[in-house]
N, C-alpha and C positions, 0 to 999 in steps of 0.2 A: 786264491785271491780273485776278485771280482775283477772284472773288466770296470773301467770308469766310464765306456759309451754304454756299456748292456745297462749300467745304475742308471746311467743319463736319461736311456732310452724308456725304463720303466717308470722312471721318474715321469715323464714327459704322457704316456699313459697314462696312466694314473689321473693325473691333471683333468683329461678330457674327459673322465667319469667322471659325474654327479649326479645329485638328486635329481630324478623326476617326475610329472603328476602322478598322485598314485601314492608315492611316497611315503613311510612315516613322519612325522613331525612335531615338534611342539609352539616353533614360533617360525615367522616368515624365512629367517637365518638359515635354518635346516631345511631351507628349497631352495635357493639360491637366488639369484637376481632376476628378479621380473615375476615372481612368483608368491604366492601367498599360502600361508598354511589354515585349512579349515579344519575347528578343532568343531562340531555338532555331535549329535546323537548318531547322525549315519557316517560317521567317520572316524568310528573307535582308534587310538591312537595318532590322530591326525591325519590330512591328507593335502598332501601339497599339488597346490593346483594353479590354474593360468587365468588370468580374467581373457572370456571372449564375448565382451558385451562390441557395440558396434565393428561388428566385420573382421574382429581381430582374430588371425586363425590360434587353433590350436594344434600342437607339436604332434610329429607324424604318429600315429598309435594312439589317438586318444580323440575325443570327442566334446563337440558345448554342449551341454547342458543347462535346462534353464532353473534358476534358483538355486543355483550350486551351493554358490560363495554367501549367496543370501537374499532374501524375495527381492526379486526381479533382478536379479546380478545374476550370468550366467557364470560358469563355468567350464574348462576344460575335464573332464574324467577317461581314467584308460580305459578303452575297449577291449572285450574282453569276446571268446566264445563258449567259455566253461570258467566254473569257480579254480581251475588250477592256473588262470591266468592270472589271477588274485593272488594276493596276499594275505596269509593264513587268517582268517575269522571277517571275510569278504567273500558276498556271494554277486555272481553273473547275471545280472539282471538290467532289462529296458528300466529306466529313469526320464520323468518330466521330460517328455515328448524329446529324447535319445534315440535318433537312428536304429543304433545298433543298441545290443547291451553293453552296461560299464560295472567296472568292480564299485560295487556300493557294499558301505557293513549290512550289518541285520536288521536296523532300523528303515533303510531304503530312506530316498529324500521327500 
């Protein structure tokens, strides 16, 4: 028989996973709060992302991007330094003046 703190405890884990940029998706729901899911051409299967239009950061591991979410909306995208940082049919690549590179599909933005 289980213990009911080890349940508790996994329970309580659990909790503090969720979705983030990057993400699959089909509607905002499947990103969680504060998040938006973009369903375009370079973002086969969705891609749950963060508005970072005036000043507003994005979460650590990830980057703004401009025209993400949509002309002249930026967004949040994960940084990446190879396609194994991605998720499977997402390639490593600088995007709309990105720093660094982010996981974008094959389409690119």
């Amino acid at each position: 028989m289980r213990s009911p703190l080890l349940l508790a405890l996994g329970l309580v884990v659990l909790s503090g996973c969720g979705p983030t940029v990057g993400d699959p998706c089909t509607t905002a729901i499947d990103c969680g709060q504060g998040t938006v899911c973009v369903n375009r051409d370079f973002a086969p299967g969705g891609y749950c992302t963060k508005d970072c239009n005036n000043g507003q950061a994005c979460p650590a591991g990830t980057i703004c991007v401009d025209d993400m979410i949509g002309r002249g909306v930026r967004g949040c995208m994960r940084e990446c330094t190879s396609a194994k940082d991605c998720r499977t049919g997402y390639s490593c690549l600088p995007q709309k003046n990105s720093q660094r590179p982010v996981c974008v599909g094959p389409e690119g933005i």
